[in-house]
C-alpha positions in Angstrom: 0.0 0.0 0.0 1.2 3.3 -1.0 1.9 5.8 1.8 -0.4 8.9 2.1 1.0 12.8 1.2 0.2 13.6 4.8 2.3 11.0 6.5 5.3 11.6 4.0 5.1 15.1 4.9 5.2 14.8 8.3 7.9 12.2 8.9 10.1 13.1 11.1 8.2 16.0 12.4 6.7 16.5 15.5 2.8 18.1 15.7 1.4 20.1 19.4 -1.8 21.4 19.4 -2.0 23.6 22.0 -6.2 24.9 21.9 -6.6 27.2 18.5 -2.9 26.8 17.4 -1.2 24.2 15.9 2.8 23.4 16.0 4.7 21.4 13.2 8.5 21.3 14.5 10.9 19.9 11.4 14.0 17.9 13.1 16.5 20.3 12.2 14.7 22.5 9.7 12.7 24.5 11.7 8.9 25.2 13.4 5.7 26.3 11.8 2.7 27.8 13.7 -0.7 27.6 12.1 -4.1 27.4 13.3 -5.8 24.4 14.1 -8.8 24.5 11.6 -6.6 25.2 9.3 -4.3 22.4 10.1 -7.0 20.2 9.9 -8.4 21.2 6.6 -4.6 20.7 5.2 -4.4 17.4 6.9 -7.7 16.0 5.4 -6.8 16.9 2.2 -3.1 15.6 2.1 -4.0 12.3 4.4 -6.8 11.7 0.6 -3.1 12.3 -1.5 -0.8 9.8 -2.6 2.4 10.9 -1.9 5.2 11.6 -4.3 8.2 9.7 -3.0 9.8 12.9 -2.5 9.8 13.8 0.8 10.5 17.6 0.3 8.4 18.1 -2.3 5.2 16.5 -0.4 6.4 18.8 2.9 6.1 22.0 0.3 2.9 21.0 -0.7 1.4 20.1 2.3 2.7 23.7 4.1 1.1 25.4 0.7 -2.6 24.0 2.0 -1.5 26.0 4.9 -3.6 29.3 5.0 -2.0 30.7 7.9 1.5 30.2 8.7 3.5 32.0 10.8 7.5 30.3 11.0 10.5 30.6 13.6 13.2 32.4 12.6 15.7 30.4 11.1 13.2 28.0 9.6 14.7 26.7 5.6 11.5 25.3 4.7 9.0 27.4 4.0 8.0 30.9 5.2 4.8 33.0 6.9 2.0 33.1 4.5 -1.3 34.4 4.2 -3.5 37.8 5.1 -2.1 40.0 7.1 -5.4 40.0 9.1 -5.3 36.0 9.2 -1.8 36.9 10.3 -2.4 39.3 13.2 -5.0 37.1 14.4 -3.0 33.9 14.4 0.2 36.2 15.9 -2.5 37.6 18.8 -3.3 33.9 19.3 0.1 32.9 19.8 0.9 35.6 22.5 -2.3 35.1 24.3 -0.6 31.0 24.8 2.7 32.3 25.4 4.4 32.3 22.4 7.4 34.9 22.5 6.6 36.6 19.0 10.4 37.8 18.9 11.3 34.0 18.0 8.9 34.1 15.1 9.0 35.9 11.4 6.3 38.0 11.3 5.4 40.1 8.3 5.8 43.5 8.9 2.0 44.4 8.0 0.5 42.3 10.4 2.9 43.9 13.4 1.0 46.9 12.5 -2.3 45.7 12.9 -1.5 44.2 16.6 0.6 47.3 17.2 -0.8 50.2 15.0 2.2 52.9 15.2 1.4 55.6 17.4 1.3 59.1 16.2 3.9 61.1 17.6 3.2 65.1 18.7 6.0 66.3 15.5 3.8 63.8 13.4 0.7 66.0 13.7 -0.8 66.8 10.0 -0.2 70.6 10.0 -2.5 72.8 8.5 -2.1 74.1 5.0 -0.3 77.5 5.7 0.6 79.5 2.8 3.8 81.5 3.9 6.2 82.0 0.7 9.7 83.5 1.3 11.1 86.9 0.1 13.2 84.5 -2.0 10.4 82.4 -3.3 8.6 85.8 -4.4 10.1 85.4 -8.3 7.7 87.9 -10.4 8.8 85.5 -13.8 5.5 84.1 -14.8 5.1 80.2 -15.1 3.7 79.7 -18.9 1.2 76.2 -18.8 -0.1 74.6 -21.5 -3.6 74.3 -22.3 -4.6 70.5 -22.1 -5.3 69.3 -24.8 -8.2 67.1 -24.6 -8.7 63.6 -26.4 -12.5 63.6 -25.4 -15.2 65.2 -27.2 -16.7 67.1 -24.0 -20.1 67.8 -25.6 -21.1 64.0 -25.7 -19.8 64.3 -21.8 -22.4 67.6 -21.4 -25.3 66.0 -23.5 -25.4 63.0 -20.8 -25.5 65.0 -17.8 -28.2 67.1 -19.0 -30.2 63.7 -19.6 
């Protein structure tokens, strides 16, 4: 009997599920956190696979299936996919089971939306203040070109007056 795309793509790894995140640790390759539906939707479709023979190239298509995947730092096999929302969300996840998020690669994009930058006092929009310099006051007049349109405008007028 031939051996399934799931098991081929997780041998030698080990899998924790730790409530709403899941843990794939690679001997010597790395970690990858994911959520545990989406785990699970991954693992049903790769256990209904026949695997390739080819170890790495069933472990990149399994970790593909992956939605959500946030990897350590350091890890050669694959790295943090998805939206940055699924991202955040996964990443807030982690922290609230006491992850340290400094070990993991986290796209910069979703660090903003757990941590939206703060706006600093310097930052402030100003307002539009119109103060020209005694050397920006040049009398020279600036010469602009009409546009020249490409558009018949009286087909444009005719259907607003409809």
């Amino acid at each position: 009997m031939s051996m399934s795309l799931l098991d081929s793509a997780l041998r030698r790894a080990q899998i924790r599920k730790a409530g709403e995140i899941t843990l794939i640790i690679f001997d010597g390759l790395g970690a990858v956190a994911t959520d545990t539906l989406g785990f699970r939707s991954a693992e049903r479709w790769a256990f209904s696979r026949i695997s390739s023979g080819n170890i790495v190239r069933d472990r990149s298509t399994f970790l593909e299936r992956l939605e959500t995947a946030i990897v350590r730092r350091g890890t050669s096999i694959t790295t943090s996919h998805g939206t940055s929302r699924g991202l955040a969300g996964l990443a807030k996840k982690m922290k609230q089971a006491g992850y340290n998020l400094s070990e993991w690669t986290i796209p910069q994009a979703a660090k903003d939306i757990l941590d939206p930058p703060e706006e600093k006092k310097g930052d402030e929009p100003e307002e539009a203040v119109c103060e020209a310099d005694a050397e920006d006051d040049d009398p020279t007049p600036i010469e602009v070109d009409r546009r020249k349109d490409t558009l018949d405008r009286r087909s444009i007028d005719r259907s607003l007056k409809d």
